[in-house]
N, C-alpha and C positions, 0 to 999 in steps of 0.2 A: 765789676763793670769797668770801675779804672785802667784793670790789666786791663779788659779786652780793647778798650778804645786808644792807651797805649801804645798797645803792639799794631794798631789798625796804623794809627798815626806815622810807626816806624815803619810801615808796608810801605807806606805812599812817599815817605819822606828818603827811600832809598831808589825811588826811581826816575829818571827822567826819561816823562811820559810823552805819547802824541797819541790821535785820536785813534779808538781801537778800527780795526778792517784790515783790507789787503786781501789779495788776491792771488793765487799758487799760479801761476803761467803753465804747469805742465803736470798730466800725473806721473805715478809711478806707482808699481806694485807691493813698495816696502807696503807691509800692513800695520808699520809704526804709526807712519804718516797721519796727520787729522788733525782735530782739536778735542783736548782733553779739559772737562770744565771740570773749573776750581770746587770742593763742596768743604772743607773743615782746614784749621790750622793749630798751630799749639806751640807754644813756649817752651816745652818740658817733654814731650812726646806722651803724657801720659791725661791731663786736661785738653779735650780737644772743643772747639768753637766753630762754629759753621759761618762761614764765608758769605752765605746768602744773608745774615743776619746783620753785619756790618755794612755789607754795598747794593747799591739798587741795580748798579749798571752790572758788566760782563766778570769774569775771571775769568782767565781762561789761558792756557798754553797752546800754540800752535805750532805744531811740527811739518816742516815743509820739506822737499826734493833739495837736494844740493847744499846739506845743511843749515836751511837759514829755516827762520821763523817766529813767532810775535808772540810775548808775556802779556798779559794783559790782568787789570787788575783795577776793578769797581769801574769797567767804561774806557780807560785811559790806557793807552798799551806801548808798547816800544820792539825793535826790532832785535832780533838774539840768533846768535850763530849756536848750536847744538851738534852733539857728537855719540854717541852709542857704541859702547863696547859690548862685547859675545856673550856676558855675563850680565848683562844688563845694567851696568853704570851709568847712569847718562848726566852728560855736565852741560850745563847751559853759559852762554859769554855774553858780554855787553859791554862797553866803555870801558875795558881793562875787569870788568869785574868778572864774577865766577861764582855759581850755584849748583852745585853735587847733587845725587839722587839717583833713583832705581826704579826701572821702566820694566815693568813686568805685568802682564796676567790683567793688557789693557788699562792699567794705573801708572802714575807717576808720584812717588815721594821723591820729595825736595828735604834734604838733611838740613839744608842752609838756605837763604834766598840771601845772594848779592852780600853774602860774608855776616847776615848777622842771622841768629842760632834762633832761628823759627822753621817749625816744619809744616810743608804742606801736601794736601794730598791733591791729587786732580784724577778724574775719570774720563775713559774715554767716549767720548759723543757716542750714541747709539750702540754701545758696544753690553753683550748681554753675556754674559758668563754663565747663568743657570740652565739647566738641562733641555734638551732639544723637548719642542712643546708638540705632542703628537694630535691635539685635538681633540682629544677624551678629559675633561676637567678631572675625572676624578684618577687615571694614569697619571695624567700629571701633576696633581697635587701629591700624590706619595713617591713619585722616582724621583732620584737625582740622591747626593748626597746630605748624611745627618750629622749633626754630630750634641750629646750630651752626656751623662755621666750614668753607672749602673753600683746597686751593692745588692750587699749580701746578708742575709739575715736567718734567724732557726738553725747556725751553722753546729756539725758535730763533726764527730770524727779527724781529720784529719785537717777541716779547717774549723775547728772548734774556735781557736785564736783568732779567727778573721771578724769574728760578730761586728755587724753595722762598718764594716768599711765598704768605703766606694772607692771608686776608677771615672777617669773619664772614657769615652767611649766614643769611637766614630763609626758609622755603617753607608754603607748606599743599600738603594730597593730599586731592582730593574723588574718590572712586569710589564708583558708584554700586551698586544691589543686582547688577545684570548686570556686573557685575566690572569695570568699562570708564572710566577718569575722567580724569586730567588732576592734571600737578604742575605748579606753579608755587612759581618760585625768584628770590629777587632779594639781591644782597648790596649794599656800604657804596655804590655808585655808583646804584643803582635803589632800587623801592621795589615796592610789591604792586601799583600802579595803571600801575608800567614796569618788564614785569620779564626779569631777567636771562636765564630759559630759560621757557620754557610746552612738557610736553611733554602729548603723548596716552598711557596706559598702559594694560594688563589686568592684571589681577593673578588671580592662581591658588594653589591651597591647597597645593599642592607644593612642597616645598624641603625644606631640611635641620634645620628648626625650624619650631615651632609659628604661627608668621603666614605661612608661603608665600613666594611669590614678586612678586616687582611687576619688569614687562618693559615697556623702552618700544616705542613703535608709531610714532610718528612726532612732530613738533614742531620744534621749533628750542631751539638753546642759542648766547647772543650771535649772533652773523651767520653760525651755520653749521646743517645741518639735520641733524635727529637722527631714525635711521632705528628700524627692525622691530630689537630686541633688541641695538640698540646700549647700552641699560643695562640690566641684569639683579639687578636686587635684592633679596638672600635674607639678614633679618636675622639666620636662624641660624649664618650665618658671622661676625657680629661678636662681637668680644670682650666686649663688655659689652651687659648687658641696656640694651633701649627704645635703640638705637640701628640704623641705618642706615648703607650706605657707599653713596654714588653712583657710580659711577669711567667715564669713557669717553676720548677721544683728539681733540683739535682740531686740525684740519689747515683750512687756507684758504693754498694758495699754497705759499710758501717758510715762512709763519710756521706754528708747531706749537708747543702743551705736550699734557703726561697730567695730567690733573685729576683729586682725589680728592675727596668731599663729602660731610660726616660730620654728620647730624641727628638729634634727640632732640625728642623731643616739648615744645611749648610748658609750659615750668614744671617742666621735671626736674632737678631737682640732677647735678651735674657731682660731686660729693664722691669719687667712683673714681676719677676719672680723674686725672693728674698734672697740675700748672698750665701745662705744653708741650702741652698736650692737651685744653684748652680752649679758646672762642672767645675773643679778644683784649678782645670788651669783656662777658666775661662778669661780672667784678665790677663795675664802674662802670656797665655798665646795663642786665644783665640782670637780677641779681640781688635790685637795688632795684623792680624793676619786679614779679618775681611775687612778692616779699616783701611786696608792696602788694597782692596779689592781682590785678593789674592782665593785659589780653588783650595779645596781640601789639601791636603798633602797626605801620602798615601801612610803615614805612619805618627801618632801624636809627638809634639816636639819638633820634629822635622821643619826646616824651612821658617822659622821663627825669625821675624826684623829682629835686628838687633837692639833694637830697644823692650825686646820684649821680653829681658829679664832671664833668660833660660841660658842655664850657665850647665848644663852638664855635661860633663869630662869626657873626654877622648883621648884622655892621656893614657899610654899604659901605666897598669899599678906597677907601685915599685917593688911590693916582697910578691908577686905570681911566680908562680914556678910552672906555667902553663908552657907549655911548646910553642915556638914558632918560628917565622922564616920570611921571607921577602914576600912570599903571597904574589908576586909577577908572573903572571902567563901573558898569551897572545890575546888582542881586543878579541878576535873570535871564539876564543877556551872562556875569556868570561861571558860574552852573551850567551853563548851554546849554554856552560853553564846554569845560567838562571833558568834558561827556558829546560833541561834537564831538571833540575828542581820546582821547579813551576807547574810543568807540563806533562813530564815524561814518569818522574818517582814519584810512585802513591805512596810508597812509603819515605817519604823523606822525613818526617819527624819521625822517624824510628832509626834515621840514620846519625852515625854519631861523625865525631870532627874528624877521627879517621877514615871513614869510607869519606868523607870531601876533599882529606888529604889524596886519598888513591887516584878519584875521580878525575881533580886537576893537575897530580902530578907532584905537588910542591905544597910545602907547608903555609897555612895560612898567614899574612901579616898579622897580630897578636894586637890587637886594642886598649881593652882593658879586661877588667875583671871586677865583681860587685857581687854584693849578694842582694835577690831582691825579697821586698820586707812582704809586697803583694804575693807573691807564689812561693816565699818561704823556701826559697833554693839557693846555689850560686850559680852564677849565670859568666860566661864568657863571651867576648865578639870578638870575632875575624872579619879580612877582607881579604877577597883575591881580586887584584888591581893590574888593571892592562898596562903592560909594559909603553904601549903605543902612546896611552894619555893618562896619566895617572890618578885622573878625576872622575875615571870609571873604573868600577868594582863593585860585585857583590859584598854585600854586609850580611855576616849572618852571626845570630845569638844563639848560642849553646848553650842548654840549660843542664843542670847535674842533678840527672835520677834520682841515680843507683852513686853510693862512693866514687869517685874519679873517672867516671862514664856522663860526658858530653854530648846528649842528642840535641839534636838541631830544634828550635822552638820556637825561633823567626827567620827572616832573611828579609833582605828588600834591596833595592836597585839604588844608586849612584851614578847620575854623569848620563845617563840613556836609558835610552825609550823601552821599557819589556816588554810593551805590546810591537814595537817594530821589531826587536827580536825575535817574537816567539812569529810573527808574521816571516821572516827571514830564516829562520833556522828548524822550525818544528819538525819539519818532514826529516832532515838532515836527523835529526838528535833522536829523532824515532828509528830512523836505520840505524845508527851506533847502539842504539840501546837493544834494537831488535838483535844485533848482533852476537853484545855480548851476553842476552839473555840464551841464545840458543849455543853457544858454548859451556855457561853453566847447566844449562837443561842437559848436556850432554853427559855429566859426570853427576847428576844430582841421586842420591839415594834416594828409591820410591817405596809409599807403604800402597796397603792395599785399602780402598775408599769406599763406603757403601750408605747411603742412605734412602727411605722411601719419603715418596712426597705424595702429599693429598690434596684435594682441592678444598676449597676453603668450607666448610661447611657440612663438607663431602666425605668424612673418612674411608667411604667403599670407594671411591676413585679414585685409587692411587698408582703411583708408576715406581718402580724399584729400577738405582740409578747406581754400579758401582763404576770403579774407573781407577786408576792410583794418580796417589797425588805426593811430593816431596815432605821425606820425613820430618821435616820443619821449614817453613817460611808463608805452610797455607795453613788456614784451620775453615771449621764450617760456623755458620750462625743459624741456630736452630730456629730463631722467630723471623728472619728473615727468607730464609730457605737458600744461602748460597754459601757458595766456599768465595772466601776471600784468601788475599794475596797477602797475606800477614799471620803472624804467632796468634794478634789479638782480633778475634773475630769482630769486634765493633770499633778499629782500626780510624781513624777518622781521615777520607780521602780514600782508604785504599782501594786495588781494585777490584770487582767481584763477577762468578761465573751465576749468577740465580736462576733456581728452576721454579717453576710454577704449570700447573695441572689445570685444565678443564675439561669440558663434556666436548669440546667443538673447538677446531681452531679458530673459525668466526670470530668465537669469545676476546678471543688475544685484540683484536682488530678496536675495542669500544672506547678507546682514547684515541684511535687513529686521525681524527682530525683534527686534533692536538699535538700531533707529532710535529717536530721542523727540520728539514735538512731530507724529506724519506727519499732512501733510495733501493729498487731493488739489490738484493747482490748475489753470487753462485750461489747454488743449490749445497748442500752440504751433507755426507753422507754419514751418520753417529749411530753406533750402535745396529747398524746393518739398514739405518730405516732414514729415507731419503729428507733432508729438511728444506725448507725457503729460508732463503735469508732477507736479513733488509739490515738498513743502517737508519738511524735516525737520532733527534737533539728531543726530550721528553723532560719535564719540568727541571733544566739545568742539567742533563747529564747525557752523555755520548752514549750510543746505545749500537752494539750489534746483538739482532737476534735471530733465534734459528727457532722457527715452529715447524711442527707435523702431529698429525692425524695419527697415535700409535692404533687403536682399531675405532670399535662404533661408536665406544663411549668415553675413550679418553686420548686429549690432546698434550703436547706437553713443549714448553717455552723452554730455552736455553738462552741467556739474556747474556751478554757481556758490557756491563759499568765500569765507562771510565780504564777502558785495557784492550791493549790489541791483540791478536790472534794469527801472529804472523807464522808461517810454517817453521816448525822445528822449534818454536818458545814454547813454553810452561803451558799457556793456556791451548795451544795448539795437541800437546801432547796431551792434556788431560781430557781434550774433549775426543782426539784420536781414540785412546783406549775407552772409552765408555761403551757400557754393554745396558741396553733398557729393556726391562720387563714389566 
């Protein structure tokens, strides 16, 4: 209590005050502008003290038009000239003096106040950073972003070594008013722009507690696929409030663990919980992160204050014998870029550092190099960085298979916006790619493709589909019923062509008011027998399909996931030659 009323002492005693108030004469549009109230301060940046506990009167900064503006501080305030740099620096003046700090994300840290070594935080007035509130209590109590930590346990095979390690973890849950949305999870190895699992969900008002239930539908988690209520999430079974359990079972092969995954919504104190029961970098950088009032960041580590301990390298190593080069292209090669990896390659973790080398022309700039102890690989980063600014560039992590084969296993953005890229360049990066897939389609060796399909329950209604498909780059998945656009039929992202059978085309039509985006499109002519087409957005995925009536008793869907069909590419030509019986 000495420190605190100390340091309150040394607040008061560094300023000359007058009575708080004043009046802005004019607005403006900066959306800096307002006043940001005081809530915590600290000595050390690591014990913090809440500011309402020392003073009865105001704290408070105000940022005014024409750089001026008022410190205030327990009632008593003074007048201050302020300045804001592009990167968010902002220094505050008064009587010769001088006080540093960083204006971001609606918050203001203060390094210094008026030269002696106290930090403080201030929030901005009415200012709400958590997810747009749609109206439904129970949407919005599960969207928006999470973040807590995941392990592994029953491990054999291939991570037999891994027993009881954990990760931290962050995800967002967007579900939509029709119940229906999509989770995305990524921990210390991915990021939000590569990530860990992407599932499909429903969510329903059932369960054993007031938010219901969230059940997955399908998706993928790491390189295996995740089915109809292989997770079933009912927060009223957790121990503690605003928390979640994930939990399901990974099997691929001889290798298997049980996985448990424990989130809390973006910005919730952990103070219940025991320090074994916490994410591992929940102090060093979570902590400091919404202490600053700051959002997610889209990859862990990322954007960490600098008090907050997180020291890892960006150096390159010094014995790598890894390839590299300037990594310089044009601002436009690296946005295009991302949104080409983002958007456009399904298979981009199957692409290694060479097809990125081809792609952009020029060898990647070389980072570092490390082995990581969680995925028991070595792993490389590059960056190809705009000539234009050099504070933008993709980062991407290459992980090592196979012996000295580099596929791609993260990537994330620097310096700019990827959702304004992929808004700016999609369509563009779709024609270059449609281009040069129909030049390779042109030269690609074909085998001959043949499978029958049944309806579900149904083995007398079945439809016989052959067609050729290239002697490597597609395979089929027999429990899904589609050819994907990969070696490895459960591909994670890839693209896919799926058929499915019924008695009726009506059938096709029973999630139709669950579609988003529908729109008719041409009529389409396969196998001599006329289809409808349409386009549509169906629990997170892009959808063109093509149904018809093959005679009285059987219908048959042609679905394309996540892939275009442009004339003269891969999927255009595989559906061209199909012959249906």
């Amino acid at each position: 209590m000495k420190k605190i009323v100390s340091l309150a002492l040394a607040l008061v005693l560094v300023l000359s005050l007058t009575a708080c108030g004043g009046k802005d004469g004019g607005k403006s549009a900066d959306p800096n502008l307002g006043k940001y109230i005081g809530t915590e301060f600290s000595s050390d940046g690591d014990s913090w003290y809440s500011l309402a506990d020392l003073y009865d009167g105001e704290c408070y900064i105000e940022l005014k038009s024409d750089g001026k503006g008022v410190f205030c501080l327990g009632g008593e305030a003074t007048d201050i000239k302020w300045s804001l740099e592009s990167d968010g620096a902002l220094t505050l003046k008064r009587d010769g003096l001088e006080s540093n700090g960083l204006l971001q994300d609606g918050c203001i840290m203060l390094d210094d106040l008026w030269g002696n070594e106290v930090y403080t935080l201030y929030e901005k007035e009415d200012a709400d950073s958590s997810p747009e509130k749609t109206g439904d209590t129970l949407l919005d109590w599960w969207n928006g972003d999470w973040y807590g930590w995941w392990k592994m346990t029953g491990c054999s095979g291939y991570y037999e070594d891994m027993e009881g390690d954990w990760w931290d973890i962050c995800g967002n849950i967007d579900i939509g008013a029709d119940k229906t949305g999509v989770v995305r999870l990524w921990d210390e190895d991915y990021s939000r722009d590569s990530l860990m699992a992407k599932v499909n969900v429903t969510l329903s008002s059932a369960g054993t507690g007031e938010h219901g239930t969230m059940t997955s539908e399908d998706g993928q988690f790491t390189d295996i696929a995740i089915e109809h209520a292989d997770w079933i999430v009912d927060p009223g079974l957790a121990d503690r409030d605003d928390l979640i359990c994930i939990d399901g079972y990974y099997e691929n092969g001889d290798d298997e663990f049980y996985y448990e995954i424990y989130l809390r919504p973006w910005g919730t104190y952990w103070d219940d919980a025991d320090e074994d029961s916490r994410p591992k970098s929940y102090d060093d950088w979570y902590l400091p992160l919404i202490k600053a009032g700051k959002s997610m960041p889209d990859a862990i580590g990322a954007d960490a204050p600098a008090s907050s301990g997180d020291t890892k390298s960006t150096a390159p190593s010094g014995n790598s014998n890894a390839p590299s080069g300037t990594g310089l292209v044009s601002e436009e090669a690296v946005q295009k870029g991302y949104v080409w990896m983002n958007e456009v390659n399904n298979n981009i973790f199957d692409s290694t550092y060479e097809d990125l080398v081809d792609y952009f022309g020029v060898e990647g700039e070389f980072v570092k190099e490390e082995y990581s102890d969680h995925m028991k690989r070595n792993q490389r980063y590059y960056k190809w960085v705009s000539k234009d600014d050099p504070s933008h560039y993709v980062y991407v992590n290459f992980a090592e298979e196979e012996p000295g084969v580099y596929k791609v296993s993260a990537f994330n953005t620097s310096g700019f916006s990827g959702k304004e890229a992929i808004e700016k360049y999609l369509d563009t990066v779709k024609a270059e790619a449609a281009e040069v897939n129909k030049a390779a389609t042109a030269n690609t060796k074909m085998k001959d493709f043949s499978v029958t399909v049944t309806q579900f329950a149904h083995d007398d209604v079945a439809v016989k589909i052959t067609t050729k498909i290239p002697e490597s780059g597609w395979s089929y998945d027999e429990g899904k019923k589609c050819l994907v656009e990969n070696d490895d039929p459960t591909a994670f992202g890839a693209g896919a062509i799926r058929f499915e059978v019924r008695a009726n085309v009506e059938d096709f039509d029973y999630y139709k008011d669950s579609f988003e985006n529908y729109q008719d499109i041409d009529d389409r002519v396969i196998g001599g027998i006329t289809f409808k087409g349409r386009t549509y957005k169906r629990i997170g995925y892009d959808w063109i399909e093509y149904v018809a009536q093959i005679d009285d008793g059987r219908a048959l869907s042609i679905g394309l996931t996540d892939i275009d069909c442009v004339p003269g590419t891969m999927p255009d030509v595989i559906l061209s030659g199909m012959t249906i019986k």
